[in-house]
BASERO-775667 format. One record per residue (C-alpha): residue number from 1; residue in one letter; x, y, z. Coordinates in steps of 0.1 Angstrom, whole numbers, plus 2048, in hexadecimal, padded with zeros to 3 digits. Example, Ala and Ser with C-alpha at 12.3 -4.5 7.8 and 13.67 -1.06 7.14 Angstrom:
// residues 2
<site><pos>1</pos><code>A</code><px>87B</px><py>7D3</py><pz>84E</pz></site>
<site><pos>2</pos><code>S</code><px>889</px><py>7F5</py><pz>847</pz></site>
END
This chain:
// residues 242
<site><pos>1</pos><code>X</code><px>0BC</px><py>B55</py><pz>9D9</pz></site>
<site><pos>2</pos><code>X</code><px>0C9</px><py>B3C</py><pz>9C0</pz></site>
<site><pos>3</pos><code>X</code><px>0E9</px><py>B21</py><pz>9C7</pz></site>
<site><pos>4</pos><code>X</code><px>104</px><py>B34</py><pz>9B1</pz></site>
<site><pos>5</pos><code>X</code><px>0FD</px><py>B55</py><pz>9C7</pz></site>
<site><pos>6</pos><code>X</code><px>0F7</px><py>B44</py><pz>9E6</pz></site>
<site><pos>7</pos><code>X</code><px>118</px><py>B32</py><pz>9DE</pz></site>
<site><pos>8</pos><code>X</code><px>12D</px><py>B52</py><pz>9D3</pz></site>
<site><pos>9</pos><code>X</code><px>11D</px><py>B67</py><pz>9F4</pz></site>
<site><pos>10</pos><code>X</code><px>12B</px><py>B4B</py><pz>A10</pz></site>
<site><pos>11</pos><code>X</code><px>14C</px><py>B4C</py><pz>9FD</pz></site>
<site><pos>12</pos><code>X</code><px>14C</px><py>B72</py><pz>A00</pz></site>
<site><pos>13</pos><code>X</code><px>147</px><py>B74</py><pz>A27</pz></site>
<site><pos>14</pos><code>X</code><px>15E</px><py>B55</py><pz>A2B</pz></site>
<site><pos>15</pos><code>X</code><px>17D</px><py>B6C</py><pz>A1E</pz></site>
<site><pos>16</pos><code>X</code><px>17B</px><py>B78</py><pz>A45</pz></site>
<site><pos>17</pos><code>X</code><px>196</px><py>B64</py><pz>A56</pz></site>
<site><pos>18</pos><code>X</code><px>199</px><py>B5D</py><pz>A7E</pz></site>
<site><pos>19</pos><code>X</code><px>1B7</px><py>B4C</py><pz>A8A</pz></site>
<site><pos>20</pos><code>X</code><px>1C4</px><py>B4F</py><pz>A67</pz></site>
<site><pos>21</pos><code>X</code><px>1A8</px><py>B38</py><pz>A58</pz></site>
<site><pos>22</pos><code>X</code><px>189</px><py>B3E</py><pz>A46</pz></site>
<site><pos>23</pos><code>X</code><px>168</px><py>B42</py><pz>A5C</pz></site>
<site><pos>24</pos><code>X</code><px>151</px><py>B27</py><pz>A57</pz></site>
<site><pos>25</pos><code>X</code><px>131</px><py>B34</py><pz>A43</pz></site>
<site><pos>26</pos><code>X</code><px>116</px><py>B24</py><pz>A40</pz></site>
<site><pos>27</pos><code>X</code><px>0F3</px><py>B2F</py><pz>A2D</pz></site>
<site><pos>28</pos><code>X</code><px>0D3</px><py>B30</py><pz>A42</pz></site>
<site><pos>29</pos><code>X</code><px>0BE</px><py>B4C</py><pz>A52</pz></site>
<site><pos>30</pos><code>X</code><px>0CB</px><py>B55</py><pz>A7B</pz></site>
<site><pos>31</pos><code>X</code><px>0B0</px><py>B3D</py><pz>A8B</pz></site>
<site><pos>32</pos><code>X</code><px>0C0</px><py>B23</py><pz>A7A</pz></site>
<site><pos>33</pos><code>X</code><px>0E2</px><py>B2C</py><pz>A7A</pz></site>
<site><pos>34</pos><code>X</code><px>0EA</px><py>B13</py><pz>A94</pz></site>
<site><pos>35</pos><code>X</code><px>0D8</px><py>AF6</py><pz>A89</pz></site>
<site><pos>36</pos><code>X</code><px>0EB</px><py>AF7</py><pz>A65</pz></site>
<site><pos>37</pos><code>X</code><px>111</px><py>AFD</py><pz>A73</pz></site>
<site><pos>38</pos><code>X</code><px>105</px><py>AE0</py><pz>A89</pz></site>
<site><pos>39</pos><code>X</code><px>101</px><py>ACE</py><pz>A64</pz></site>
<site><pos>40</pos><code>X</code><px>122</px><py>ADD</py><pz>A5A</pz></site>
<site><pos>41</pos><code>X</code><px>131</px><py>AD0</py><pz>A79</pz></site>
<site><pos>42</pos><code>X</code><px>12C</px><py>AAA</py><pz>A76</pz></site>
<site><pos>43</pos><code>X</code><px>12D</px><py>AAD</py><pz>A56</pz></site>
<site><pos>44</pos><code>X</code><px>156</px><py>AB3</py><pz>A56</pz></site>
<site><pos>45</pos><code>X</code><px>158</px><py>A9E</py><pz>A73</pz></site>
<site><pos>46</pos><code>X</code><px>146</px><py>A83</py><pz>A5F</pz></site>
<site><pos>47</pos><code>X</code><px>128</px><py>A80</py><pz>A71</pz></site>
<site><pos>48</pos><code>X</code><px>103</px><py>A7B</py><pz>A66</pz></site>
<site><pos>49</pos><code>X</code><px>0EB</px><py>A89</py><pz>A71</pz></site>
<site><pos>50</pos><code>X</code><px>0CF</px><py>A6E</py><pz>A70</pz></site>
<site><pos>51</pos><code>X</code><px>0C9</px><py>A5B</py><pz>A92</pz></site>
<site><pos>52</pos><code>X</code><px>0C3</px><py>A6A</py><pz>AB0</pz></site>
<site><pos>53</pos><code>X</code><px>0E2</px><py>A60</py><pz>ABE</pz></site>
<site><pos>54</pos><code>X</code><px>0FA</px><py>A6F</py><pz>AA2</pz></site>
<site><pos>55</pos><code>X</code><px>0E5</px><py>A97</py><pz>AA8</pz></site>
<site><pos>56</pos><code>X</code><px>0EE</px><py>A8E</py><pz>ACD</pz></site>
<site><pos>57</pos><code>X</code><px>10F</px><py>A87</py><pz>AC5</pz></site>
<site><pos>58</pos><code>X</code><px>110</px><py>AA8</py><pz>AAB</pz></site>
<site><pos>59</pos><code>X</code><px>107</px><py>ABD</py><pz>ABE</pz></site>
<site><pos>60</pos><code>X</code><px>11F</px><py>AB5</py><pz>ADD</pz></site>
<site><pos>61</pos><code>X</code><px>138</px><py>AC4</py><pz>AC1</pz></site>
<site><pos>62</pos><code>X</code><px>14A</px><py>AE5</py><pz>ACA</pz></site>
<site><pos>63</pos><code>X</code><px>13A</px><py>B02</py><pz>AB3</pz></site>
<site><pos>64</pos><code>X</code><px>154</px><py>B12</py><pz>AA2</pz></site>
<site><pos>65</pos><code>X</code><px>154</px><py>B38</py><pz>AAB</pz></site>
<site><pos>66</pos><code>X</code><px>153</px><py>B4E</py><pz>A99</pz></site>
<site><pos>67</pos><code>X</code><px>13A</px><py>B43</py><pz>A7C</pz></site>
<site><pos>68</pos><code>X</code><px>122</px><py>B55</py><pz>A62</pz></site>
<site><pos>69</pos><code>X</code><px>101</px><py>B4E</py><pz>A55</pz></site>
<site><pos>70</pos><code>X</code><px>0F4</px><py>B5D</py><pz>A39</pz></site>
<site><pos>71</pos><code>X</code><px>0D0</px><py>B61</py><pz>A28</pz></site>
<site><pos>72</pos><code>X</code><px>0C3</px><py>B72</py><pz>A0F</pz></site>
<site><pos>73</pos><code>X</code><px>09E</px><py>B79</py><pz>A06</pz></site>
<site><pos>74</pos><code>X</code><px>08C</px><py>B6B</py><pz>9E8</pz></site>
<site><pos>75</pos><code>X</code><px>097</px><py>B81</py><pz>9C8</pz></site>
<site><pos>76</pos><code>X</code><px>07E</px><py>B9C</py><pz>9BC</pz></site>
<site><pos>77</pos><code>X</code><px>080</px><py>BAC</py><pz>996</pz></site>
<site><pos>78</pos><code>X</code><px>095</px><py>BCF</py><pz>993</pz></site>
<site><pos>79</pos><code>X</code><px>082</px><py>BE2</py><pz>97C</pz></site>
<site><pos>80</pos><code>X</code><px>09D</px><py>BFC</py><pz>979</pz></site>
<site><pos>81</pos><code>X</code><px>0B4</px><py>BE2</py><pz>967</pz></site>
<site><pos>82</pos><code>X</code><px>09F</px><py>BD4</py><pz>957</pz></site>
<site><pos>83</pos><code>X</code><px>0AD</px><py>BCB</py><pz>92C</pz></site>
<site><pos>84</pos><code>X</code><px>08F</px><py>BC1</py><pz>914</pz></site>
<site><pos>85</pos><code>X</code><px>0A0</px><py>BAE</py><pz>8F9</pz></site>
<site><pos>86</pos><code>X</code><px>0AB</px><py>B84</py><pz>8F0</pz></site>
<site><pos>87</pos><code>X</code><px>0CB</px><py>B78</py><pz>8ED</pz></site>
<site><pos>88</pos><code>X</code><px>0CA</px><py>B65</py><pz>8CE</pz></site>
<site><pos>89</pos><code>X</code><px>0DC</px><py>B4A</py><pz>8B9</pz></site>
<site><pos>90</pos><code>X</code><px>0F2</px><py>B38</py><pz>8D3</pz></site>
<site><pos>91</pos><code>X</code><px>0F2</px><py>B16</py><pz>8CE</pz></site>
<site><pos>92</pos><code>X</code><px>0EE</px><py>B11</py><pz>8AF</pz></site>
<site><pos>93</pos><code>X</code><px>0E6</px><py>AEE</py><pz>8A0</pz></site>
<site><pos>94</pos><code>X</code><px>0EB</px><py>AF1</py><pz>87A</pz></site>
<site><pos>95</pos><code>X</code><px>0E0</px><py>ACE</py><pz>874</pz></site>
<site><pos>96</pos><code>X</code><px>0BD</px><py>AD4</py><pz>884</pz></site>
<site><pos>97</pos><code>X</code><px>0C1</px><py>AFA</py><pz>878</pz></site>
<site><pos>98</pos><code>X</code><px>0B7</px><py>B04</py><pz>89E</pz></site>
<site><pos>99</pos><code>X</code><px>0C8</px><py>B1D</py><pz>8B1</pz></site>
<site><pos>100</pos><code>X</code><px>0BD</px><py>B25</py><pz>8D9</pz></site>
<site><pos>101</pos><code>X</code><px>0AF</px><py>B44</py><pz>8E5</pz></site>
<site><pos>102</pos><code>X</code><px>0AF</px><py>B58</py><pz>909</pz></site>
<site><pos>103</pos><code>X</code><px>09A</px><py>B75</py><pz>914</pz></site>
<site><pos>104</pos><code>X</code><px>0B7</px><py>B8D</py><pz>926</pz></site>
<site><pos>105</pos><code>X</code><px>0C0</px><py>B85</py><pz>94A</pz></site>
<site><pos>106</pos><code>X</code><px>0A6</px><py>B91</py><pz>962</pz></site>
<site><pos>107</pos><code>X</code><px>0B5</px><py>BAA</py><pz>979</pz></site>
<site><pos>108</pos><code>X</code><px>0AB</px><py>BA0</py><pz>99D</pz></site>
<site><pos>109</pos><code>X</code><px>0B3</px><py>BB4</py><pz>9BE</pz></site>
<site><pos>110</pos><code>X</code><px>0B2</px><py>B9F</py><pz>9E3</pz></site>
<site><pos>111</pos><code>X</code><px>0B6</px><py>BA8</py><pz>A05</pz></site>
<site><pos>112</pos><code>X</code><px>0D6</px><py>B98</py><pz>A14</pz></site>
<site><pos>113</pos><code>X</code><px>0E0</px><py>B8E</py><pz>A3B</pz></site>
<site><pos>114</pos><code>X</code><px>0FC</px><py>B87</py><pz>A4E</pz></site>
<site><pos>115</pos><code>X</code><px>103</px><py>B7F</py><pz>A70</pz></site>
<site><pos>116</pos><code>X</code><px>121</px><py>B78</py><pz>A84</pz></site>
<site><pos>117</pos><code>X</code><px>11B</px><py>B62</py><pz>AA3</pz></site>
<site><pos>118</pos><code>X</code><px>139</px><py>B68</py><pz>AB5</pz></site>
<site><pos>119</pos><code>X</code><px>14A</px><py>B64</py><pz>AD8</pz></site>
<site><pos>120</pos><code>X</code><px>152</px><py>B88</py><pz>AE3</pz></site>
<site><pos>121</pos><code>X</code><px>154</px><py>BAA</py><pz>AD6</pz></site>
<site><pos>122</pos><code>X</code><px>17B</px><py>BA8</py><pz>ACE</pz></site>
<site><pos>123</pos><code>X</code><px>16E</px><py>B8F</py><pz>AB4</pz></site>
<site><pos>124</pos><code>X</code><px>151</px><py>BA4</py><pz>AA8</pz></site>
<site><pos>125</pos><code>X</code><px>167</px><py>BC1</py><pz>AA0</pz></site>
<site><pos>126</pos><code>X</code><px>185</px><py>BAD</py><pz>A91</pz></site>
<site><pos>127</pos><code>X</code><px>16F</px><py>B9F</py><pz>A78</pz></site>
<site><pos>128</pos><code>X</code><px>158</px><py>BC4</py><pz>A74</pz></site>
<site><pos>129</pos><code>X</code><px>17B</px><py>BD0</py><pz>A68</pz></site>
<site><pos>130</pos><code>X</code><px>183</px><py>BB6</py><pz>A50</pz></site>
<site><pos>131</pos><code>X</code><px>164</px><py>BB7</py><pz>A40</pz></site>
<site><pos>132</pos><code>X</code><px>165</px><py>BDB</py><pz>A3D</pz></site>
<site><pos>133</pos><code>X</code><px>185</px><py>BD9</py><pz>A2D</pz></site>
<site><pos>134</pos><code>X</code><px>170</px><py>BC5</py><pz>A11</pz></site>
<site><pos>135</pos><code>X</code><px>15C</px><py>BE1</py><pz>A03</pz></site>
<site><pos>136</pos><code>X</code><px>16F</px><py>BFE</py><pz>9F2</pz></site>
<site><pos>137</pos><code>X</code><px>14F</px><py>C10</py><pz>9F6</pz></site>
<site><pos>138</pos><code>X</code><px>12A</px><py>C07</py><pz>9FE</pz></site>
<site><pos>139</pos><code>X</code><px>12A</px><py>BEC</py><pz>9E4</pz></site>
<site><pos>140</pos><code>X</code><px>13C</px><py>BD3</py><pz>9D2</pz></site>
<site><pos>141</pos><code>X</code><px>13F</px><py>BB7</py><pz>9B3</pz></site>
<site><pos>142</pos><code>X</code><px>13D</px><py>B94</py><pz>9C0</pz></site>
<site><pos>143</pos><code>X</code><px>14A</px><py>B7A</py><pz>9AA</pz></site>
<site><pos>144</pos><code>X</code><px>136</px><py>B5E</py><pz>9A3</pz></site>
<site><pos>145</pos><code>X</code><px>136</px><py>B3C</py><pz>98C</pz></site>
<site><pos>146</pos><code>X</code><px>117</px><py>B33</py><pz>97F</pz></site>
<site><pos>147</pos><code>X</code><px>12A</px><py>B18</py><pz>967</pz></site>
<site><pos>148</pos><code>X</code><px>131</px><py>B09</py><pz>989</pz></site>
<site><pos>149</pos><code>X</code><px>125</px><py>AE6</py><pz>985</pz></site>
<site><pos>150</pos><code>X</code><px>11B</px><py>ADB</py><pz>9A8</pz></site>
<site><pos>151</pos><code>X</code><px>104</px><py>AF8</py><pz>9A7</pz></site>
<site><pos>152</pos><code>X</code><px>0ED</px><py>ADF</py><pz>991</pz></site>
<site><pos>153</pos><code>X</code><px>0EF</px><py>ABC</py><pz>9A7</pz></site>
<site><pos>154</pos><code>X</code><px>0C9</px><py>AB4</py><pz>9AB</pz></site>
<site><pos>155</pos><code>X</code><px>0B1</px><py>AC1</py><pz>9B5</pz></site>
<site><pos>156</pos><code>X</code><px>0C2</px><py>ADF</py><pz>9A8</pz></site>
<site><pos>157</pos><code>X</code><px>0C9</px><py>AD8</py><pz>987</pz></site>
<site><pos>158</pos><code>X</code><px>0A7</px><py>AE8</py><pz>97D</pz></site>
<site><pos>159</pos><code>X</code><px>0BD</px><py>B05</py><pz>978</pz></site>
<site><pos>160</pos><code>X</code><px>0D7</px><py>AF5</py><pz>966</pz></site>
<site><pos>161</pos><code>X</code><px>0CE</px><py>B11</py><pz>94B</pz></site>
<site><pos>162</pos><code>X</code><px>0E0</px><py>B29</py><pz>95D</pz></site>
<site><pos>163</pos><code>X</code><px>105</px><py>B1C</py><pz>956</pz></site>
<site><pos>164</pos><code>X</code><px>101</px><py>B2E</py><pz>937</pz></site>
<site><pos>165</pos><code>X</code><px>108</px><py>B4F</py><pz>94A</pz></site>
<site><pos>166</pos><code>X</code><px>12C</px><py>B41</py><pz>952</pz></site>
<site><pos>167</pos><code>X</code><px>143</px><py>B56</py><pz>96A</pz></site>
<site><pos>168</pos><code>X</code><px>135</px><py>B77</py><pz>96E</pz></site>
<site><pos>169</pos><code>X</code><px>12A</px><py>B8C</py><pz>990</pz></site>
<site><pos>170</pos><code>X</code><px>10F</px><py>B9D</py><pz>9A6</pz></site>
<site><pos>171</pos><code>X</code><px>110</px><py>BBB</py><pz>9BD</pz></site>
<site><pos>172</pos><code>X</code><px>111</px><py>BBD</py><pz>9E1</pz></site>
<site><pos>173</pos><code>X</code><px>107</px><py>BDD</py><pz>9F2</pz></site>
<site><pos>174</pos><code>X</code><px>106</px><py>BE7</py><pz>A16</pz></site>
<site><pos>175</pos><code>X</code><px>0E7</px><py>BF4</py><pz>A24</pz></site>
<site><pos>176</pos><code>X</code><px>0F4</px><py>BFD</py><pz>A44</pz></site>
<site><pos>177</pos><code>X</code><px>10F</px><py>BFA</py><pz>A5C</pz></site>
<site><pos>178</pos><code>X</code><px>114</px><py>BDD</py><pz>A73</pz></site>
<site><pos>179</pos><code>X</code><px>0F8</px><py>BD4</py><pz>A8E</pz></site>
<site><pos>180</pos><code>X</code><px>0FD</px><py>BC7</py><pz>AB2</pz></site>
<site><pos>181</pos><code>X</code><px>0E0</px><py>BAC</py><pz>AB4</pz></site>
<site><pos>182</pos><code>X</code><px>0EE</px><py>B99</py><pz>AD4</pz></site>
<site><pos>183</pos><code>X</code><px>0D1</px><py>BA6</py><pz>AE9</pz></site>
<site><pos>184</pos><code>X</code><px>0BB</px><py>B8E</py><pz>AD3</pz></site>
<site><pos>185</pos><code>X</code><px>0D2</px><py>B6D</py><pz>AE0</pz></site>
<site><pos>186</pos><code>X</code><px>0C4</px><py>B59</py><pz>AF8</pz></site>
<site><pos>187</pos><code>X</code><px>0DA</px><py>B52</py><pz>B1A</pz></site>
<site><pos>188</pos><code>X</code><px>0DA</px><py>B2F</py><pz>B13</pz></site>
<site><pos>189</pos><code>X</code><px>0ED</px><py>B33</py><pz>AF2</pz></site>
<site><pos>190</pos><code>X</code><px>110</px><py>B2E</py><pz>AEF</pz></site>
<site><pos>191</pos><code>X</code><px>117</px><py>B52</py><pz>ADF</pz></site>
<site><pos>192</pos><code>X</code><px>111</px><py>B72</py><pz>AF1</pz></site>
<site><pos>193</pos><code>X</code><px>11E</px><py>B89</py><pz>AD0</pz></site>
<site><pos>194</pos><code>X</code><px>104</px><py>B8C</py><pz>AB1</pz></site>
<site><pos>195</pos><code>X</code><px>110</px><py>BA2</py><pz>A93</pz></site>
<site><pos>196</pos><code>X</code><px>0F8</px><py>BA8</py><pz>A76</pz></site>
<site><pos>197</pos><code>X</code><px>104</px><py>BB4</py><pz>A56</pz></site>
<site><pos>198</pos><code>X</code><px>0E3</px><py>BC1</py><pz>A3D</pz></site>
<site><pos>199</pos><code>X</code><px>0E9</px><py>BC7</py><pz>A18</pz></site>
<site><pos>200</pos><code>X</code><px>0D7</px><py>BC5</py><pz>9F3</pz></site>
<site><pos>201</pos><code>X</code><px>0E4</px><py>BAD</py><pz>9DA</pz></site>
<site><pos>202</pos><code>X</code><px>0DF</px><py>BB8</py><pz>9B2</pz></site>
<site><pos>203</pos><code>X</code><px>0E0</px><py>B9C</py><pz>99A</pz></site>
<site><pos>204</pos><code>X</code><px>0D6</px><py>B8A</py><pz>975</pz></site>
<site><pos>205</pos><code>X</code><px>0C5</px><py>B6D</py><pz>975</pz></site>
<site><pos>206</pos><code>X</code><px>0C1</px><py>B5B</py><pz>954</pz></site>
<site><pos>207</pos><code>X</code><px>0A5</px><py>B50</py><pz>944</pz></site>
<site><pos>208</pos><code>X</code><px>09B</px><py>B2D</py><pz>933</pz></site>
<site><pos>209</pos><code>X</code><px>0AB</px><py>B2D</py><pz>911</pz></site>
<site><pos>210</pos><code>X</code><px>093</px><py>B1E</py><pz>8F9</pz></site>
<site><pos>211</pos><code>X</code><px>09A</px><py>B12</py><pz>8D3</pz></site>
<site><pos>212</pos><code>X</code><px>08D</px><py>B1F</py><pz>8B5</pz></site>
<site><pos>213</pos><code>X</code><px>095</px><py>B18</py><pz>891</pz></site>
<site><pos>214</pos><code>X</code><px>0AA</px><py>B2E</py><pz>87F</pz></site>
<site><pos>215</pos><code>X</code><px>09F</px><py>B3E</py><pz>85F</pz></site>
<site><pos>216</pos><code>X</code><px>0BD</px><py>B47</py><pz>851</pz></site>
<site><pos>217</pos><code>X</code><px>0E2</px><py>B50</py><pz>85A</pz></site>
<site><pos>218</pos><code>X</code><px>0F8</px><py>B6F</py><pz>853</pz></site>
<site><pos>219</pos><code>X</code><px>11E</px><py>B72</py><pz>846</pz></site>
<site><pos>220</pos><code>X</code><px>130</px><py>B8D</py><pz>84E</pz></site>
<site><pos>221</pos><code>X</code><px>151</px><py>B91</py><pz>840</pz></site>
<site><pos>222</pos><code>X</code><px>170</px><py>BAB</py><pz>84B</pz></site>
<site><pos>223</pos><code>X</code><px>180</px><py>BB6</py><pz>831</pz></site>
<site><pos>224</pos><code>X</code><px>19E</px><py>BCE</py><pz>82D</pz></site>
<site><pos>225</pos><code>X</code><px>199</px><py>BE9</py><pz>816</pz></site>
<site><pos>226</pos><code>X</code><px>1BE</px><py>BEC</py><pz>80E</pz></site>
<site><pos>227</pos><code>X</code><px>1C5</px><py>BD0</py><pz>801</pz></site>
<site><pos>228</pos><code>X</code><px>1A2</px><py>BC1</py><pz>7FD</pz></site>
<site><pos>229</pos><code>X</code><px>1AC</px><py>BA4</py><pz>814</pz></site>
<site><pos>230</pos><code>X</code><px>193</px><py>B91</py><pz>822</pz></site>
<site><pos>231</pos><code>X</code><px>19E</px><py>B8F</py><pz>848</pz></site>
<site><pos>232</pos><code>X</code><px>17E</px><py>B77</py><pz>85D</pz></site>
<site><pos>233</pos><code>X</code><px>15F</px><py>B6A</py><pz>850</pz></site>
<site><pos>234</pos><code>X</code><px>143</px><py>B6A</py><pz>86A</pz></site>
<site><pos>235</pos><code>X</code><px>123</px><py>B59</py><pz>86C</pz></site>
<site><pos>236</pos><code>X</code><px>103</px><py>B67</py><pz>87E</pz></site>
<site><pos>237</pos><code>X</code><px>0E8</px><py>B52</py><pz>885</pz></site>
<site><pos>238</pos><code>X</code><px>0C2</px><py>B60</py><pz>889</pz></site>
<site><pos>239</pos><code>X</code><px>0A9</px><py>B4F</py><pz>897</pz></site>
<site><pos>240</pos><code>X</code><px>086</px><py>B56</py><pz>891</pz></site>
<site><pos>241</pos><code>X</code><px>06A</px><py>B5B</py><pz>8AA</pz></site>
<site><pos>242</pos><code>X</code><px>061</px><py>B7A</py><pz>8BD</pz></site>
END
């Protein structure tokens, strides 16, 4: 998906607590899941990851269990949301008598998953509950800042565009109960309990503003008809172009 939902979904499943603490999350699809809490590992234990003897040494590290990977698919465009229309006049430079422009938000829908690599099924149904206990129905508002600067530290500040969406949210819906995957662990791992959760994520994604020069600018003013009181002046700027 995109950091600020990627961000905002391992916050989400981290809510679900074992041994009264958060359960590490950490963002990758299941064949990697190991390889990245690995990464997450050494990273808290201050270890990098660069010669062979340091992966040696990271991956003699206990794996924390339980722990949750999640992945999403690559957006695709939801035609039933979908809002023709421009946000216009934000921005406005009265000097340069410029003003930015945005198409609306595209509306994007995206396969989610979740698994929980876990010791034993006491653990599996502890946290089944909890995150049951999440969802009021079959789906729910997830918070998410996109305002968030270290969403935008390079290479990702291509997107930096975004922050103009501020705090807002996205919707998570379930597309199915819980499913047993263990049977697709190998022997040799160190889990024997595999729970996948599947659901849909429905979000906006903004567009690139753009500038364009403003041809002219509209007052508006309240007045009260009692007692002829002007009350707020506003200005509107339009900007031109399509």
């Amino acid at each position: 998906m995109i950091r600020p939902i990627d961000e905002a979904l391992k916050g989400f499943f981290g809510r679900l607590l074992w041994g009264g603490r958060p359960i590490p999350v950490v963002y990758a699809s299941p064949d990697r899941a190991y390889g990245e809490i690995t990464r997450w590992l050494a990273k808290n234990n201050r270890i990098k990851i660069k010669t062979v003897e340091e992966q040696l040494r990271a991956k003699k590290l206990k794996i924390p269990m339980p722990f949750c990977s999640v992945w999403t698919e690559p957006p695709a465009f939801d035609p039933e949301r979908f809002t023709p229309g421009r946000i216009r006049g934000f921005d406005l430079d009265e000097e340069a008598g410029t003003a930015k422009v945005m198409l609306m938000p595209k509306p994007v829908i995206a396969t989610i998953q979740a698994d929980f690599w876990l010791k034993n099924v006491h653990e599996a149904k502890i946290l089944e509950t909890q995150l049951e206990l999440q969802f009021m129905t079959d789906e729910r508002s997830i918070p998410v800042d996109f305002g968030d600067e270290r969403h935008y530290t390079p290479p990702y500040d291509v997107l930096i565009h975004m922050k103009v969406l501020g705090q807002t949210a996205f919707w998570l819906k379930k597309t199915g109960p819980m499913t047993d995957n263990s049977d697709l662990e190998s022997e040799g791992k160190l889990r024997s309990v595999r729970r996948t959760f599947s659901g849909e994520i429905r979000a906006q994604i903004p567009h690139v503003p753009y500038v364009h020069k403003v041809l002219r600018s509209l007052t508006y003013a309240f007045i009260n008809e009692t007692t002829d009181i002007e009350l707020e002046t506003l200005d509107v700027p339009i900007s031109g172009g399509p």
